[in-house]
KEKOL-188844 format. One record per residue (C-alpha): x, y, z; residue in one letter. Coordinates in steps of 0.02 Angstrom, whole numbers, padded with zeros to 5 digits, always signed. Layout:
<rs>
XYZA
...
</rs>
This chain:
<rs>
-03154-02986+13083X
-03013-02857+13045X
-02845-02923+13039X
-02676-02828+13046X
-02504-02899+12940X
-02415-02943+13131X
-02586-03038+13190X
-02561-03128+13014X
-02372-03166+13010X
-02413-03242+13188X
-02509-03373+13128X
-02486-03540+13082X
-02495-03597+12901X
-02660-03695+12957X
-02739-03554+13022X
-02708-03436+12869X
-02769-03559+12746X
-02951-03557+12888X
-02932-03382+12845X
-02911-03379+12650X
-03048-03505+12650X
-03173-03390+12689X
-03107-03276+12597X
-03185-03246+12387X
-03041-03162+12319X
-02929-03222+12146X
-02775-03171+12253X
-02839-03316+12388X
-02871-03458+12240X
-02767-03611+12262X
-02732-03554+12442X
-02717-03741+12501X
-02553-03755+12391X
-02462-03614+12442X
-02335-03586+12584X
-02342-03451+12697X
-02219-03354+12629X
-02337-03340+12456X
-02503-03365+12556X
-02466-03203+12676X
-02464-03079+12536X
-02614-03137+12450X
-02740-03131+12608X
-02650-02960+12636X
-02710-02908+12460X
-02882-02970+12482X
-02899-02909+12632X
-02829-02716+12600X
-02697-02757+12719X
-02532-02661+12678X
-02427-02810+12671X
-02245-02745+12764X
-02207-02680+12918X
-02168-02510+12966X
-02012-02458+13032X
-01982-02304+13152X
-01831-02237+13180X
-01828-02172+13353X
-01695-02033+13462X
-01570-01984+13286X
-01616-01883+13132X
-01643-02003+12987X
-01651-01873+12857X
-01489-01760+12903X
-01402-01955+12907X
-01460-01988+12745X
-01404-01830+12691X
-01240-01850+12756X
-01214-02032+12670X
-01265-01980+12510X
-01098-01838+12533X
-00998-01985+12584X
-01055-02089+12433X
-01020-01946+12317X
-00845-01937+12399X
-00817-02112+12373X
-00857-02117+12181X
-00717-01966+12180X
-00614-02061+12264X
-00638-02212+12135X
-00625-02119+11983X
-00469-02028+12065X
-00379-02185+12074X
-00294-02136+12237X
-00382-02259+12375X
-00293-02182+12519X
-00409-02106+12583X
-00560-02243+12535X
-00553-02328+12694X
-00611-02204+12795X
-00751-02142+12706X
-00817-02340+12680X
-00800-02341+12880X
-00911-02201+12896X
-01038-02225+12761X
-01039-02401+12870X
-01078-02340+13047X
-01159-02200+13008X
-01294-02349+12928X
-01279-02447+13076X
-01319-02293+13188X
-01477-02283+13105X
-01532-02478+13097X
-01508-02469+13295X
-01628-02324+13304X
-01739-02415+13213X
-01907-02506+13308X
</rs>
């Protein structure tokens, strides 16, 4: 039966280690000691399963954003090594929402 990493991270701890038993894999051995946390990964590599979720960022342009906070960053290490931190507050404000902007985007 084919098994995705959300399917998995829904289960119970007792159902994985139902799972791993059937399983003949070294990254399954032991699998009645581990936690779920430690036990998730290794069916995921015995299985083939890619074992993270993917994120999509949805409605802004992640790149261009990314672009921009890597200027911002640069600005702010000029800023540091200028020793005038005037002006440091509002690029750490920006670098900050514009991060924000694109967690909320993000499915």
């Amino acid at each position: 039966m084919a098994h995705t990493y959300e399917e998995l991270k829904g289960k119970t701890i007792a159902e994985l280690r139902e799972i791993a038993a059937g399983i003949e894999h070294e990254a399954v051995q032991g699998y009645t000691q581990l936690h779920k946390d430690q036990l998730l990964p290794a069916i995921c590599k015995a299985l083939g399963i890619e074992a993270h979720v993917h994120h999509h960022v949805v409605g802004v342009d992640k790149t261009g954003l990314k672009t921009k906070i890597h200027q911002l960053q640069k600005q702010r290490d000029e800023i540091l090594a200028s020793k005038d931190h005037a002006p440091l507050k509002s690029v750490l404000r920006q670098i900050h929402a514009l991060k924000r902007k694109i967690r909320r985007a993000t499915v």
